[in-house]
N, C-alpha and C positions, 0 to 999 in steps of 0.2 A: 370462272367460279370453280374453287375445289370441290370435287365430289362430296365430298362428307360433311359440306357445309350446304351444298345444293339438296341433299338429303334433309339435312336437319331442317331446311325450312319447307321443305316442302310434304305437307300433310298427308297428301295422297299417295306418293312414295313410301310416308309412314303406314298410313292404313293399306295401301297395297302389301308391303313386306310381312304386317302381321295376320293379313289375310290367307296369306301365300300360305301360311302356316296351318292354319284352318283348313284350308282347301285341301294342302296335301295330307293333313292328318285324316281327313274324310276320304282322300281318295282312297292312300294303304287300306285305309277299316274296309271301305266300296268294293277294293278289289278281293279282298277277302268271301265279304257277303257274297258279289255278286259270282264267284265261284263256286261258293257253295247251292247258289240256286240253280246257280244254271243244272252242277250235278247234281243235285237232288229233287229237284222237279222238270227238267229242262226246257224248253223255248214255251210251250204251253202253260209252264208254271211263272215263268219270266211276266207272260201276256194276263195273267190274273192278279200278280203283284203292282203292275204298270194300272187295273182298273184299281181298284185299293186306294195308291196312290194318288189318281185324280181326283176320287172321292174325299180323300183327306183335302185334296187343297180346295179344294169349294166346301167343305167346312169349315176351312183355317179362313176364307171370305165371309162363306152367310153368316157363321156366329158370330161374329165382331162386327157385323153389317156390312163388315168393309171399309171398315173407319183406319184400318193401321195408318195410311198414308194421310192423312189428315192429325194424327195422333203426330207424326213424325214432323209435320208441316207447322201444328200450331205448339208443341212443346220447345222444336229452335225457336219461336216466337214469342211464347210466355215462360222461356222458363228461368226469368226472374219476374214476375209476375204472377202472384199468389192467387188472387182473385181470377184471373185470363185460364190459371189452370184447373181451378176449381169448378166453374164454367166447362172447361172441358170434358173433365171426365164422371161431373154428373152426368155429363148427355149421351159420354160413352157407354159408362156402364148401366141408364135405363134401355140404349136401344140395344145394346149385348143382351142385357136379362131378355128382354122383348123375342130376337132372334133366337138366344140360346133355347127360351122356354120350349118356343114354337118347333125348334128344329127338334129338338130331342124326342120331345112326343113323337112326331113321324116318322124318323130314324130309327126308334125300338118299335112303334104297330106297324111300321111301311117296310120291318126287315124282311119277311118273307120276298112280299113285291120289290125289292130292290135287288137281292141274291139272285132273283129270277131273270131281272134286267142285264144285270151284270154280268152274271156266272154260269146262266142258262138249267139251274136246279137254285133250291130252298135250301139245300145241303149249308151255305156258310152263314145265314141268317143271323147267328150268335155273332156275327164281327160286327155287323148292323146296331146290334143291340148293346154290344160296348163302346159302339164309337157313339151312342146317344149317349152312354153315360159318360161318355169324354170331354163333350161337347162344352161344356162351361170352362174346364182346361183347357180347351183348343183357345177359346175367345180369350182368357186372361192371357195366354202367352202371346197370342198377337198383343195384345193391347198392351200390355209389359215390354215386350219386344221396340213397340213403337215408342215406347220413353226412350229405351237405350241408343236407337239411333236418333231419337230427337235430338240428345244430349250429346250424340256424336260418342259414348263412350267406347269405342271398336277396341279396347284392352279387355273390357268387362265381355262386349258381345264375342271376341275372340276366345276366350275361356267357360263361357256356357256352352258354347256351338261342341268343344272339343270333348265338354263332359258329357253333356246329355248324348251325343252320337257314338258316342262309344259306349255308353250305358244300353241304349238303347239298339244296338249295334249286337250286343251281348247278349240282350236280350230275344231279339230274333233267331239268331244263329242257335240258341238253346230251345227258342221252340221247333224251328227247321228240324235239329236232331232226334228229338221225341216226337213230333207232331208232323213234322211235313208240313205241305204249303198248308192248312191249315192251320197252321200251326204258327206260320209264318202273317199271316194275313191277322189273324189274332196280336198277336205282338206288336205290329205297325197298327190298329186300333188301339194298343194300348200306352205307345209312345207319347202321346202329348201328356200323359199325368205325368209320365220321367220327367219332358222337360222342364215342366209345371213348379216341379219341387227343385229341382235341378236351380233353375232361374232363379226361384225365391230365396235357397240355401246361397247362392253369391250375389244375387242383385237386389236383397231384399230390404236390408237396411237405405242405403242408397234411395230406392222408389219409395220409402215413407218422405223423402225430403220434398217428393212432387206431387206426390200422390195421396192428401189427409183422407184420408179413408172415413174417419171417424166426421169428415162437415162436408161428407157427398150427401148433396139430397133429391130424391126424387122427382129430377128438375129437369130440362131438357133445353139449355138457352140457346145451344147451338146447332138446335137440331137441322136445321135447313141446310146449314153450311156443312157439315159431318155428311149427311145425306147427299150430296153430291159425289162426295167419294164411295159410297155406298154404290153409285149409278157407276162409276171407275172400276170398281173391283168387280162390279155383274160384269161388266163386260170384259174387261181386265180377266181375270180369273176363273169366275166362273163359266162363258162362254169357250172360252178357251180351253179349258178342262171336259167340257161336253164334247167340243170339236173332238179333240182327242179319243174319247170314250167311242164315238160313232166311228170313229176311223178305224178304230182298236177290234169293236165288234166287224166292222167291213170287212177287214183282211179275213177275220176269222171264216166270214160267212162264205165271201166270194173265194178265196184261196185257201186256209188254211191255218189253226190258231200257232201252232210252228211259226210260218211267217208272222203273226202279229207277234209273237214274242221276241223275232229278230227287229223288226222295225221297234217295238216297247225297248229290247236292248241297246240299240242304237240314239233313241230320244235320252236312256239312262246314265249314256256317256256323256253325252250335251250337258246334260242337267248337271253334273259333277263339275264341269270348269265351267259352266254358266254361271254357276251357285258362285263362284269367286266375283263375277261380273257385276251380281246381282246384291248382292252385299254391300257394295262401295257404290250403285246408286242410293239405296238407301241409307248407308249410314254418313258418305260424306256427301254425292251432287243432292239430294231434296235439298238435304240443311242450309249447304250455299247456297245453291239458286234463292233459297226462301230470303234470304239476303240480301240478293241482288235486286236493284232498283231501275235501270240506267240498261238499256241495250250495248252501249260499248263495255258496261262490267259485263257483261252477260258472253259477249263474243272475246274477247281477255278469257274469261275462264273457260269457254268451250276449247278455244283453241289450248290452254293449259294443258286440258284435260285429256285431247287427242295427242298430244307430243308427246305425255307421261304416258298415259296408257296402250292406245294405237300399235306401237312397235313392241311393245310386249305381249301386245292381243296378239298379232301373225306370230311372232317367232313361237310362243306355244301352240297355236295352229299349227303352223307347218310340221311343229315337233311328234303332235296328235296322227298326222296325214300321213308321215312317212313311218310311224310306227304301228301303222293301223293292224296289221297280220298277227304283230306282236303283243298290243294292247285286246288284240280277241282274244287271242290263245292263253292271255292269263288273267284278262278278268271271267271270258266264259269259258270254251273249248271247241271241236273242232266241228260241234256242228253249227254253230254260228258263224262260221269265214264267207258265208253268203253276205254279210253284213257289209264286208271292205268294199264294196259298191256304191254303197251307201252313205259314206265318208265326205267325198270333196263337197257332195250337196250341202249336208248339214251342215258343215264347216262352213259353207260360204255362204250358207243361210245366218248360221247365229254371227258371223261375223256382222253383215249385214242390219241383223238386228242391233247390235251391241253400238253400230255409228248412230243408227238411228235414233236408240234409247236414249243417248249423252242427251240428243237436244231436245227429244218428246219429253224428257224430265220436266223441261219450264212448265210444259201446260199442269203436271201437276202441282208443282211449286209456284205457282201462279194463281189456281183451283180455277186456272180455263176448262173448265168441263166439258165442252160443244165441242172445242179442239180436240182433247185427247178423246172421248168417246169416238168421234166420226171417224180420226183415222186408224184406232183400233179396230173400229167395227171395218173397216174399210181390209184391212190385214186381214182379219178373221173373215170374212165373207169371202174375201177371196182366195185365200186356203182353202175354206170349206169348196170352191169351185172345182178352181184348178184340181185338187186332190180328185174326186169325184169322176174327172175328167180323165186326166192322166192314169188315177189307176187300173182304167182300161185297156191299155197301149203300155203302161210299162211297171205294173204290178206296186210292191211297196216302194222301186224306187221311184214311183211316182208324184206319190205323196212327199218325199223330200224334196223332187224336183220342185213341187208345189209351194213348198216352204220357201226355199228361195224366189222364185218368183212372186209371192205374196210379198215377204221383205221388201225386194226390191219397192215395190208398188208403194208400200209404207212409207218408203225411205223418201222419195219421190215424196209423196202427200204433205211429210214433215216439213220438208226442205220449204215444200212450197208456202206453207201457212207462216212457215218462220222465217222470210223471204226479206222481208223488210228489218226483222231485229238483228238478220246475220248480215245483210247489204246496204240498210238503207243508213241516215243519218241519226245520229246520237237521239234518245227520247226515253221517257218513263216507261217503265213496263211493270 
């Protein structure tokens, strides 16, 4: 088969190439920001930006309840089905109003007590109190979000990603200058109204086509089945973002907030070519697997999916490992080279993860709930151990140790539950 014909049919070649785009346009902006944080607050301002952060993604969870994935699962499903999607996002946006109400109230009277938790003074309480007033944008852009990959549109989601973070990009970098981390921490509360409008000024016509706004009614048909994934994201995201928080305050306590802002730095690299990973499970494997009917479709497209992707995964891996000295010195500076230790872990930690995710995707594209619950918690629990353990004996690199070895454990629990759809004889799934 000619190359440019083996491209043009193959979907995920497409949406990997327009992703690549994405990625790298966030990375140049990343490497920008995270130079300017490092010199302008450095590893201790790094380690307060990294709590911020987790705080946002367990809001971009509780206010949408945690329905995006299910948003993604039932719109490839209904969306030539008028009635199927009307149904839907009645149920979405009563349990979004539900959560947003609730979260925001606590968010602006719980900000003292949160800055205290977090930051160890009352001093940032005001970032508390904008991200309550954010809070209804945090849940519409998930739930908007999850049209776009329902619909598989990755041109449209490629062209929001590239405006709003560069807006938003812009936007930090000008309060860092005036304001310091302060300054900084404000502005990342204030990012999801960017994206908000951002999404609406290009995706906004488009989602009147799925989304009649005007014959939502205060209905909740699906609410049992939405709520399931609502238990996916608690543990999914939100547990996971706490993990983080407690490891984050550990380093601080037991060693030093320096070190927690080299390990926060080190998770920040991850997250930049994860975010390309992370993209392409949800905009193309949910939609397909939601497709797939039949265990031999099912092992056809895993294995698709490892030939196309897999060898692209290492060779930018290895590109990351052997430029690690070089990739510190010019996203942070030279008091971060502590970090290059900390490299082949993570690496072969999210490697790890990124085999395992291809197939943990059925349990959500399936809405097995028991399945993916148990072996997330199963991951998280024992990160939360190992880590606990190890960073007695070998400080923050412990904790990455711990990351791959939790992987592993996953990977393992995965394989085994999907044991019969990947080995055994042809059957419904």
């Amino acid at each position: 088969m000619k190359l440019p014909s083996f491209f043009n049919n193959n979907l995920i070649l497409k949406i990997t190439s327009l992703n690549s785009l994405v990625v790298g346009t966030r990375l140049l902006i990343s490497l920008l920001v995270q130079n300017l944080l490092a010199s302008y607050t450095g590893q201790a301002g790094i380690a307060k930006v990294g709590q911020i952060r987790n705080i946002s993604n367990i809001l971009m969870s509780v206010s949408s309840l945690g329905v995006f994935n299910g948003v993604v699962k039932y719109v490839s499903e209904y969306k030539n089905n008028q009635e199927g999607l009307l149904k839907l996002f009645s149920t979405v946006f009563v349990l979004s109003s539900i959560a947003t109400f609730t979260l925001s109230l606590f968010m602006f009277f719980g900000a003292d007590m949160l800055s205290q938790w977090l930051f160890f003074t009352e001093a940032y309480s005001a970032v508390f109190k904008i991200l309550a007033v954010a809070a209804p944008f945090i849940a519409m852009n998930r739930i908007f979000n999850g049209v776009i990959n329902g619909i598989s549109a990755y041109k449209i989601h490629a062209k929001i990603e590239i405006v709003w973070y560069t807006l938003a990009s812009l936007l930090l970098m000008v309060s860092l200058y005036y304001y310091n981390i302060g300054g900084v921490l404000l502005a990342i509360a204030v990012t999801p109204i960017v994206q908000f409008f951002v999404l609406i000024f290009i995706f906004g016509k488009t989602l009147k086509e799925y989304i009649k706004f005007s014959q939502l009614s205060f209905k909740a048909p699906l609410i049992k089945v939405l709520l399931g994934f609502t238990l996916i994201s608690f543990v999914a995201t939100v547990c996971s973002n706490l993990v983080e928080i407690n490891f984050r305050t550990l380093i601080s306590d037991r060693i030093s907030e320096n070190e927690a802002g080299i390990w926060t730095a080190m998770s920040s690299i991850s997250k930049i070519y994860m975010q390309f990973l992370i993209t392409i499970f949800s905009i193309y494997i949910l939609p397909k697997y939601s497709e797939i009917h039949f265990s031999e479709a099912f092992k056809k497209e895993v294995k698709t999916i490892y030939k196309t992707l897999l060898p692209l995964v290492i060779i930018g891996m290895l590109f990351v490992y052997f430029s690690k000295e070089y990739l510190i010195l010019t996203i942070y500076n030279e008091a971060f080279i502590g970090m290059t230790i900390l490299f082949k872990w993570q690496l072969l930690a999210d490697l790890v993860r990124f085999i395992a995710n291809i197939l943990s995707f059925k349990f959500l594209a399936k809405n097995q709930i028991n399945y993916f619950v148990s072996t997330q918690l199963l991951g998280l629990l024992s990160y939360y151990i190992f880590g606990r353990l190890l960073i007695n004996s070998y400080d923050v690199e412990g904790l990455v140790m711990a990351l791959l070895f939790s992987n592993l454990l996953y990977l393992v629990a995965v394989f085994f539950v999907l044991r019969n759809d990947l080995f055994g004889k042809n059957k419904a799934i």
